[in-house]
Each structure stands twice: as structure tokens, then as C-alpha cells.
N, C-alpha and C positions, 0 to 999 in steps of 0.2 A: 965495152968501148963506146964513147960517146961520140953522137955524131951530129956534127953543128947541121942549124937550120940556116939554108942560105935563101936570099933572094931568090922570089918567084916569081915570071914577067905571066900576064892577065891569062893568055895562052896558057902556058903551063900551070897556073891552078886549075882550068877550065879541064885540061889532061885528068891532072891528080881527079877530081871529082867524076869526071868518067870510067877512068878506070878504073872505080870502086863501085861504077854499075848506075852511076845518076844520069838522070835523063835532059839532056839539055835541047829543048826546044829550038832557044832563039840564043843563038850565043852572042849577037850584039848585046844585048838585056841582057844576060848575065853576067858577064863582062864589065862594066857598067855597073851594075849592085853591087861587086866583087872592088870595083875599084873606088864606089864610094861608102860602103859598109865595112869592106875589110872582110878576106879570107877566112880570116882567124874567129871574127864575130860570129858570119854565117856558119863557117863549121859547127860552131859551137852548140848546131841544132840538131846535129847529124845522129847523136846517137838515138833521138826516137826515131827514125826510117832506119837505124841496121837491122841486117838478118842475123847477125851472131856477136856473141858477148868479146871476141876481138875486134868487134868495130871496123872490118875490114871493108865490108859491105856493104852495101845499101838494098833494102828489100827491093825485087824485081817490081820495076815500073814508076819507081818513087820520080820525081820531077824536080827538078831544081826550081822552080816555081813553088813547091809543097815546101821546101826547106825555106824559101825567103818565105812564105803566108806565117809559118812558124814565129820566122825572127818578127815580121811584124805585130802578131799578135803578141808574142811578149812583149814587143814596145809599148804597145796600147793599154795592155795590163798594169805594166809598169808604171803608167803616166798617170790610169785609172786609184791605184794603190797610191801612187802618190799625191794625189790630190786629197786623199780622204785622210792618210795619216797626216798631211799638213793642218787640216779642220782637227784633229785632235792636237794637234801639236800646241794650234793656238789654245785651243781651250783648254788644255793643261798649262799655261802659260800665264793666261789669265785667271785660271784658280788658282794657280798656288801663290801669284803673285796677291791675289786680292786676299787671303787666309793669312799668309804670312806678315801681309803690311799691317792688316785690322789687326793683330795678336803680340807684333815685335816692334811696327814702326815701320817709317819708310823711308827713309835715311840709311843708308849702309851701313852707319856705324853699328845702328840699330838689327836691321834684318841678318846681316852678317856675323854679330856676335856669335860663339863658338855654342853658348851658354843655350842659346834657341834649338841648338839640334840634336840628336841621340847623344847620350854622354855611355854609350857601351862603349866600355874600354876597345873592342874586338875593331871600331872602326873609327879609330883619334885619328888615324893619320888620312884617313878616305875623306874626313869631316872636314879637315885641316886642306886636304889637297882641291878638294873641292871650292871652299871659301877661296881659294889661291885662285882658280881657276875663274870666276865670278869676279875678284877685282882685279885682272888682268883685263875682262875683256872692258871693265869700267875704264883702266888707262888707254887702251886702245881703241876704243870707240869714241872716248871723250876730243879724239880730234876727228875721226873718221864717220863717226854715226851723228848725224842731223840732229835726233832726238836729245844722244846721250847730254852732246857738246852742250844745244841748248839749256839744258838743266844743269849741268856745270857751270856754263858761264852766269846765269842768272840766279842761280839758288844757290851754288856749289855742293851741290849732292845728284846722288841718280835715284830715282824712287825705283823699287824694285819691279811696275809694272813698266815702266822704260829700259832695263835693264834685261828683262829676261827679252826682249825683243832682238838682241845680239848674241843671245846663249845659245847654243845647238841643240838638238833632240834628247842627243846623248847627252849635255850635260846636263840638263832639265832633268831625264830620267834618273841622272845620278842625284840629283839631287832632293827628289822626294824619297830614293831610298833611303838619304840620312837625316830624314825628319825626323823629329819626335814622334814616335810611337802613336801619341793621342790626336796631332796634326794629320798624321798617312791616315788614321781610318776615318779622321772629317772628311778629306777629301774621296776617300775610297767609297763612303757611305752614299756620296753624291749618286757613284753612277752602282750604286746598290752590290759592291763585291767588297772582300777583303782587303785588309792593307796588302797583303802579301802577295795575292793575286793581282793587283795591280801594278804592286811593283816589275812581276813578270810580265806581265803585259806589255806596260811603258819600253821595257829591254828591247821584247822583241822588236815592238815598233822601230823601236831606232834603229835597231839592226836592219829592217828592212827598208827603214828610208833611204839610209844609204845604202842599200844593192840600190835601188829604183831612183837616187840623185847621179851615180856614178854609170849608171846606164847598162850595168852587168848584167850577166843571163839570171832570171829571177824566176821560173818557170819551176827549176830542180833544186832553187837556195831551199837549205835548211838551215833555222836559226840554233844556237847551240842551248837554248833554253827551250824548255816545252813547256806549253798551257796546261794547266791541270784540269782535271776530268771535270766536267761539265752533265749539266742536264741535256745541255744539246747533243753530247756526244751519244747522251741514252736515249732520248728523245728521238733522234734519228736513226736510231739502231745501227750504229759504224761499225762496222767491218772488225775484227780483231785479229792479232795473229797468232801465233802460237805459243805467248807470254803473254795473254790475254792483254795485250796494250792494244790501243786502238791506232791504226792502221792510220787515219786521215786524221786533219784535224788540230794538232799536238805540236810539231814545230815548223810545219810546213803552210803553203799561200792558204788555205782550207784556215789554218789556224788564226790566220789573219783577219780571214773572212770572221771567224766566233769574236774574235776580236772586237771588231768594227762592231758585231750587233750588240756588243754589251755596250760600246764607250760612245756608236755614233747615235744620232737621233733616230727616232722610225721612219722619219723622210729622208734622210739624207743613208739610210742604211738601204732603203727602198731604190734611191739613184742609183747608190753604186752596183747595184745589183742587176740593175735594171741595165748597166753600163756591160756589166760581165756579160749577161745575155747575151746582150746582141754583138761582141765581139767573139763568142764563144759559137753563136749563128753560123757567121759572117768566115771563121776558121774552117768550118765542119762544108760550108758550101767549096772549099780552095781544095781540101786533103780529103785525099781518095784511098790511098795506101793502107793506109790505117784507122780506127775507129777514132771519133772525137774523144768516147770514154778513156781510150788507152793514155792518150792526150794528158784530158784530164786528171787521171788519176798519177802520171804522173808528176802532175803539180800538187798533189795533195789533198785534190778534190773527188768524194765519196761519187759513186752515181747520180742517188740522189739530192747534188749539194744543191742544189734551189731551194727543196723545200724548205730551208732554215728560213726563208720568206715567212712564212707561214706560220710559225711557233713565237710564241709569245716570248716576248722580250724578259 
């Protein structure tokens, strides 16, 4: 039988959360996070501090202070991921734009031909829905986007490096999936991997941009695709389980992280890491209850996930 969720006044979540054994210090302050975060968010952090796999509990001593340091540090995460897949975002934006214009043109009629991209039968309509997808956002932007408009009204065309600046992640990623075969591994050769591999890659990324645009818990997201086996994953000798897959790494934030060191620079792979640190510091100084590593590993990072510092790109 199902039974409706009704309004809860600040008091009574404050209840709910103690009677499951969390410790509330100062209930002005929490009361307050509660009423400008949302129940529902902070909850959302509770199942690292249970003592049992019904979630009923909270380990003896945990703090409602250690549950908000949580949500914080996944916002900070978040924020940190986001900014570094937006540096790849452009710079996939700007390669394919500048390969595709030097090779087709840059002109729509041109870039957008059918004839430019995979001719496998298996993906006519993906090719088709995609070019649909690309000159919708040219109708729509040609009044709304500064750029676009400009180049419409003076040239009457959009060149593809003004055009992909209105495209989303996703459809950028979809759309070096259905390059030409010989186009994906130009651009895949850049950052020294397969076409294939990068076409995973680009996925995940988008997957993950939006958990971290939408502001979702990203901490325990898994993407539905996995990165293939790596030198780094031997290199740092990862954990495996009892189907010899490797444990970290594979479609979880860890994978993100292998990610970033193949697509970002060595300085800017060196910031964000450098970023992690000391937010991963600055968590381990708030939470008592539990180890940082438990933490960690439940976002998908091995022990020891630093040393990827340290291994050559």
C-alpha cells in the first residue's frame, strides 16, 4: 500500500533526522541549511554515515554538521568537474569545428551535407537526426544568439565555428560519433587515443556535465558507459573484483579523473588535481565518523588516486 509523502514543517525534519540517531548541535543552523538546501538534498548524503543496509540509522555520533561538510564537498567537486569538462568541451568545439570547415567548408550547406559523415547504413537516421538537430539550433539562435544573428544577417550563413558555440555537450558528442571514420581518428590522434575511445569518453563527459549543470548528487553517479582498460588502471595497480574488472576507475568520478589526464593539459590536469586535494583536505578535517578513504572510495576513487599525478601522460 502506498503511502503519500506530506509536508514537513523545519521542526519535524529536525525530528525525522534524530530519530534516526543524528546529532544535532545547534538546531538554529540546521534548520536554516534545511530550509535553504532542502531536506530532500541533504538527505541525499545520509547513506555514507548509516549503520545498516536499511538505511534506518545513522552510525553512533555522526553530526549533522558531517552530513552538510558532505553535501558541501560534493558541491565543490562538482563545480571543480565542471569547470574542467567545460575546457574540454571548448576544445572539442574548436577541433572539430576547425577539421570539419578546412575539409567540407563553412557554410552549412557545405559542413552539413549528409555525404561528409559515416554512410553505415546502421546510423542513417542518427546522421539525419543529428544534421536536424544542428539546423534547428541555426533557426533558433539566428534571432537569439549575438554571434549567430550576426553572421546571418551580414553573410547569410553560419560558419560552423559560430555554430557549434550554441550546440550542447551532448550534441557535440553525438556528433563526432558520426564522423567519418578517417575525420574521428584525426581528431582522436590529437590527443594520442583511438577513435573509439574517445567517442566513450566524449559520452561520458556529457553525462557528467549534466549531473554537475543540474546540481545533482555526483559523489555515487555512475555513467552507463565504462572507459576501457588503461595503462593507468595497471600502472597503478586497482583493486579488482571477483570478475577480475577493475573496481575504480571504469564509470565512476575516478574515471573522470583518467579522463581529464588524457584530454586535459599537464597544467591544467596538475590544477584540477591540485583543486581535489585540498577539498578532499579540508572534508577529512569536518568528518570524524568515518574514514576519508571510505569517502573516497565511495566516489570511485582507489586509495591511492593521487599518484596518477605522477605517471606519465
Amino acid at each position: 500500500m502506498r503511502h503519500d509523502k506530506i509536508f514537513k514543517s523545519l521542526d519535524e525534519q529536525i525530528d525525522i533526522l534524530k530519530d534516526k540517531g543524528l546529532t544535532i548541535e545547534d538546531y538554529d543552523k540546521a534548520k536554516n541549511i534545511l530550509f535553504r538546501e532542502n531536506y530532500f538534498f541533504v538527505s541525499g548524503y545520509r547513506h555514507l554515515f548509516m549503520s545498516d543496509k536499511k538505511q534506518s540509522r545513522f552510525i553512533e555520533g555522526t553530526t549533522f554538521d558531517e552530513l552538510y561538510a558532505m553535501l558541501t564537498f560534493d558541491r565543490k567537486v562538482r563545480n571543480i568537474f565542471f569547470s574542467f569538462i567545460l575546457i574540454i568541451e571548448n576544445n572539442m568545439k574548436s577541433i572539430i569545428s576547425y577539421q570539419l570547415s578546412k575539409k567540407y567548408g563553412f557554410k552549412e550547406k557545405d559542413y552539413l551535407n549528409p555525404a561528409n559523415f559515416t554512410q553505415d547504413s546502421m546510423k542513417t537516421r542518427q546522421v539525419r537526426d543529428i544534421i536536424n538537430k544542428m539546423k534547428r539550433q541555426i533557426r533558433v539562435n539566428g534571432v537569439e544568439h549575438e554571434a549567430t544573428h550576426h553572421y546571418l544577417d551580414n553573410y547569410g550563413y553560419v560558419p560552423l565555428w559560430i555554430l557549434v558555440k550554441v550546440l550542447s555537450f551532448g550534441i557535440v558528442s553525438e556528433l563526432y560519433g558520426i564522423l567519418k571514420y578517417e575525420d574521428q581518428v584525426a581528431i582522436a590522434d590529437i590527443y594520442d587515443i583511438d577513435a573509439e575511445t574517445l567517442t566513450i569518453f566524449l559520452s561520458i563527459l556529457a553525462n557528467y556535465r549534466n549531473i554537475c549543470a543540474h546540481e545533482e548528487v555526483l559523489y555515487s553517479h555512475r555513467s552507463q558507459r565504462y572507459i576501457p582498460d588503461c595503462r593507468y588502471h595497471r600502472e597503478m595497480e586497482l583493486e579488482k573484483d571477483e570478475y577480475d574488472e577493475y573496481k575504480y576507475g571504469k564509470n565512476d568520478l575516478f574515471a573522470v579523473v583518467l579522463i581529464f589526464k588524457k584530454l586535459l593539459t599537464e597544467e591544467e590536469f596538475r590544477d584540477c588535481m591540485n583543486q581535489l586535494n585540498y577539498e578532499v583536505d579540508f572534508l577529512e578535517g569536518k568528518v570524524k565518523t568515518i574514514p576519508i578513504n571510505t569517502i573516497l572510495n565511495k566516489c570511485g576513487f582507489p586509495d591511492n588516486w593521487s599518484s596518477i599525478v605522477s605517471i606519465d601522460k
